[in-house]
N, C-alpha and C positions, 0 to 999 in steps of 0.2 A: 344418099348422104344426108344426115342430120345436121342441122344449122343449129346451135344453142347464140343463147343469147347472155352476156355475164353485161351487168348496170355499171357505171362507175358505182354508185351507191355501195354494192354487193365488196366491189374491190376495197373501199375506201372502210367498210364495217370490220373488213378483215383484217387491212393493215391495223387499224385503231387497236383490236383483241391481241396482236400480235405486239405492237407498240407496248401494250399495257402488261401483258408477261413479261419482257422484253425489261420493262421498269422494275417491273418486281425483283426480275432478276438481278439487276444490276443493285437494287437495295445491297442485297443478300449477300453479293460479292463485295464491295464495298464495305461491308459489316465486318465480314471474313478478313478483307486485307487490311483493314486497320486494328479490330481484335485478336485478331489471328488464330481465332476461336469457329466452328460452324453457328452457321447465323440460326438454325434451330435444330437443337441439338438432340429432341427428342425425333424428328423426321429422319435426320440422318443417321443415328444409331437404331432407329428402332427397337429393339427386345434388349439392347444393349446398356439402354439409358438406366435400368436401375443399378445397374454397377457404377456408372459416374455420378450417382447423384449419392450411394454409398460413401463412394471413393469422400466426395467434397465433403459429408456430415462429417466424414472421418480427417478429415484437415481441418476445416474448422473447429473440432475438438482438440485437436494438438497444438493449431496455433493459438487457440483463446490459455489452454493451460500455460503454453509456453511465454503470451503477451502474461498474465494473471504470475507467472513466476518471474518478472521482470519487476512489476510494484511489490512482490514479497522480498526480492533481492535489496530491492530500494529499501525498503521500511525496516528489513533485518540492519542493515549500514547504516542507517540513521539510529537504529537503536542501541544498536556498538557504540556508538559512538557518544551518545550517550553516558551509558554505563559505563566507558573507560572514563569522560570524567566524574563520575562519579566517586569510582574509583582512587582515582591520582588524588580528588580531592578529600578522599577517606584516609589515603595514607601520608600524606602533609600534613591530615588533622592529626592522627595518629602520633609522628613526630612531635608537634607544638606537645600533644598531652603527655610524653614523656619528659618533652624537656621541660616544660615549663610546673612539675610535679610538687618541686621543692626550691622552685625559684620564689623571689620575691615579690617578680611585678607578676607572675602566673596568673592571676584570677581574671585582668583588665588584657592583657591580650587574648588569652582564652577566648575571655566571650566576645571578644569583635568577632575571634574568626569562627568561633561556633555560628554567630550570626550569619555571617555571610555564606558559610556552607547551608544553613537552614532555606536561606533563602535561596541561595543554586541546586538545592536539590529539589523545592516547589519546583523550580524553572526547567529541571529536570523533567522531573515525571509530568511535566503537563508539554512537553514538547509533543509536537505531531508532527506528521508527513501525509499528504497529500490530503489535507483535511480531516483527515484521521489520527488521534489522543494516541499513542503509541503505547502509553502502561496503563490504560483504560480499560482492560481484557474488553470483552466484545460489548460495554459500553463506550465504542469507539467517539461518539459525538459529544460526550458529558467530559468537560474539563477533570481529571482525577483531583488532584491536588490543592488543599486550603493553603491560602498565604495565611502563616501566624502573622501574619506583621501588620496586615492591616487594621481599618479604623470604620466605625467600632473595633472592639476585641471579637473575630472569630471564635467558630464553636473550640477549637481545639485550646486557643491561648485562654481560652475561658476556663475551659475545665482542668488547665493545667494549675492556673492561679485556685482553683476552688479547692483542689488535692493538696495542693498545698498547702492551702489555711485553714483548709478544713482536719489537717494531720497537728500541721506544727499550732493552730491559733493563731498565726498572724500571717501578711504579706510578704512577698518576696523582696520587698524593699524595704522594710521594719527593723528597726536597729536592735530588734531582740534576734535577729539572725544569725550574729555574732555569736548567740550563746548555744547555737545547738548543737548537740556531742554531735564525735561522728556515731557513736552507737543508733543516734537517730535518726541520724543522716544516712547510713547504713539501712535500716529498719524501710524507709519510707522508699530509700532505693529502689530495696528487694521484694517490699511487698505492696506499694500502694502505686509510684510509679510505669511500672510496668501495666497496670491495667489501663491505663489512660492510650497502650499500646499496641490493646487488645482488640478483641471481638468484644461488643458490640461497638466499645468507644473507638478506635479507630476507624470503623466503616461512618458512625456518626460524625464523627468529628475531624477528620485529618482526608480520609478519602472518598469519594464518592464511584472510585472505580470497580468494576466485579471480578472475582476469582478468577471465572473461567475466561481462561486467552484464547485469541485469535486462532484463527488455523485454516490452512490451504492446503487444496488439491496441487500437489505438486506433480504429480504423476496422474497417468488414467486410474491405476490405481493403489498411491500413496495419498495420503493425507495426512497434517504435521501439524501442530502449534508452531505457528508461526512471529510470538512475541511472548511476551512476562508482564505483569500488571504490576502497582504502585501497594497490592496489598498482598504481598512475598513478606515472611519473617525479616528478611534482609533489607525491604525498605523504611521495615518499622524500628530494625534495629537502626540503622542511619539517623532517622528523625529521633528516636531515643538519643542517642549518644549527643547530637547535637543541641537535644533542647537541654537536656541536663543540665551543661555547662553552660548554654546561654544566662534561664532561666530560671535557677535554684537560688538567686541570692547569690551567684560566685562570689560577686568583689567584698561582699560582707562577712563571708564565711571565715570563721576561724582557720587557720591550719589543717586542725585532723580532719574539721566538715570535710575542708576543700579538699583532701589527697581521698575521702572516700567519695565523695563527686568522680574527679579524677582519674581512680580506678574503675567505677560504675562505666565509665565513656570507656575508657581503653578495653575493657569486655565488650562490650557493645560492639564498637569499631571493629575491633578483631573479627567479629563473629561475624558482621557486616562485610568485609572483604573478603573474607573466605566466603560466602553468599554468592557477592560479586563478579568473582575468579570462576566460581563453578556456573552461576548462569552463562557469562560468554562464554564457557566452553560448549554449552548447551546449544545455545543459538548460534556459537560457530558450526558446530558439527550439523546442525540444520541449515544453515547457509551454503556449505559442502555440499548436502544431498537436493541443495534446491539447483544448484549450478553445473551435478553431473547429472541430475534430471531434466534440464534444458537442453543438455548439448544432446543426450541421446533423444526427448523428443523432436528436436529442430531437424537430427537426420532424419528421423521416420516421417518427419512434415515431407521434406523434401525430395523423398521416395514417392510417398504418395501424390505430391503434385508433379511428379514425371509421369504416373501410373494415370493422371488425369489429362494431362495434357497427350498423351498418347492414344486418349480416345478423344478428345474435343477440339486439339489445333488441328488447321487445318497447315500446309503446303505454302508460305508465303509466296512464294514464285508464280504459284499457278493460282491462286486469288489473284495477283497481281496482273495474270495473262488472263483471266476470266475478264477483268473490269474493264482493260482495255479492248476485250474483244466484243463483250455486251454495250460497252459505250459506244460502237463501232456500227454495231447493228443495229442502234438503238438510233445514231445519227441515221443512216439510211432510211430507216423506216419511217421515219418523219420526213426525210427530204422524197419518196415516193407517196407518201401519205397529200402533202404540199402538191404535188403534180396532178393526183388522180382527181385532185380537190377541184383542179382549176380545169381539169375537162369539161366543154361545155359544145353541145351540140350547134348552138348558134356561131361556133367558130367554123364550123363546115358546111354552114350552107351562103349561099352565093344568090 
């Protein structure tokens, strides 16, 4: 018969190695039952792990389009809303310029409220949403829209007084205003006005925003303009119809000037609202397909985060019986760890 010999030393190295798995373990579980996830998930799936790290690219794509069609939803409603007063306030102007056609006092209410609309349509098109210029097409940071009102004269009020003393010979506040046919008044309308409305003079003078609009992935694979900018025929028709009557001399205009002013805004306006009418139709039907392209990617997020959690949760129950059973072993091995410690040969000898 063989005698071996085992050290306390020997025992106490071993509990120690055991102890320290033992910890590792109970990390791990612990990880588990509070994430409810495997605490390394490429150990535990093995060959498996490139299908959930698929799965997850493929979630975070649906969920980032589907967060990304949440601020297009936001910015489309902020833009409506917009353009409906734009609207309402197109076709109140619209009324004032029939009624007031062949009225008396027509020329000084006119231009209060031509003014005020000039100035709610600046406050219009330079409206944003989430730090972003809304009718700026994808100069989203650059404010679009000049205030005519301010001081000095802006480029726009500038060059609208220049068009017109450089047509008629004199200022819009000149008491030779009185004397101008409407055949003239007509003439400068049709042909000198309108370019102040134009390419180049409106991108110089009146907007600084660019053609080309926004646009978002609304789908994996749609993509949409997702707004309308401040330089559309129909917002240039708007600012037309408005400054005319502001700023042509109204209240000094004879008669026939004033009814072909008058008529010049109610073409304009007209043209402007039918504009208006057909762009929110526009970005309504794009609002529609941004909201039946949510609902159906937030179910396929949803499938796919079933298809992940089926490879990656683990068992709440039994995370939960792991932790208390490695807490368990983990208490023991430190309380026989303590004991083997305090073995000591000078206790048995005498």
């Amino acid at each position: 018969m063989k005698t071996s010999f085992i050290s306390n030393y020997s025992l106490s190295g071993t509990l120690r190695n055991a102890v320290a798995k033992a910890r590792d373990s109970l990390a791990d579980a612990t990880t588990e039952s509070t994430t409810l996830r495997h605490a390394d998930i490429g150990l535990t799936l093995g060959g498996s792990t490139g299908k959930t790290v698929g799965l997850r690219d493929q979630y975070d794509r649906l969920n980032g389009i589907v967060d990304t069609n949440g601020l297009v939803a936001s910015r489309l409603e902020v833009t409506q809303k917009a353009l409906d007063g734009m609207r309402e306030t197109a076709e109140q102007f619209l009324a004032t310029l029939i009624s007031v056609r062949d009225g008396d006092k027509g020329a000084e209410v006119l231009k209060s409220e031509a003014k005020n609309n000039l100035q709610a349509l600046t406050a219009s098109l330079n409206a944003s949403s989430s730090g972003q210029f809304l009718f700026a097409g994808i100069n989203t940071q650059q404010r679009p829209a000049t205030d005519y009102f301010t001081t000095p004269a802006p480029g726009n009020k500038a060059a609208i007084d220049a068009a017109f003393a450089g047509y008629f010979g004199f200022a819009q506040n000149a008491p030779a205003v009185a004397n101008i046919t409407q055949a003239d008044m007509t003439t400068f309308l049709q042909t000198v006005l309108p370019a102040e409305f134009a390419s180049p003079a409106w991108n110089t003078n009146w907007s600084s925003a660019l053609d080309q609009n926004m646009t978002g992935r609304i789908s994996l694979s749609e993509v949409v303009e997702v707004s309308t900018n401040a330089n559309t025929q129909t917002m240039r028709d708007l600012a037309m119809a408005y400054t005319m009557a502001y700023d042509l001399g109204t209240q000094t205009l004879n008669t026939n000037a004033f009814r072909a002013v008058v008529d010049a805004s109610i073409e304009s306006v007209n043209k402007a609202i039918l504009g208006l009418t057909a762009t929110q139709a526009q970005l309504g039907a794009i609002e529609e397909r941004v909201k039946v392209s949510s609902e159906r990617l937030t179910i396929q997020r949803d499938i796919v985060a079933k298809q992940i959690q089926a490879f990656e949760n683990v068992d709440p129950y039994e995370a939960n019986v792991r932790v208390t059973d490695l807490t368990t072993q983990l208490d023991t091995a430190y309380a026989l760890t303590v004991r083997i410690q305090q073995l000591n040969i000078l206790k048995y000898m005498s």
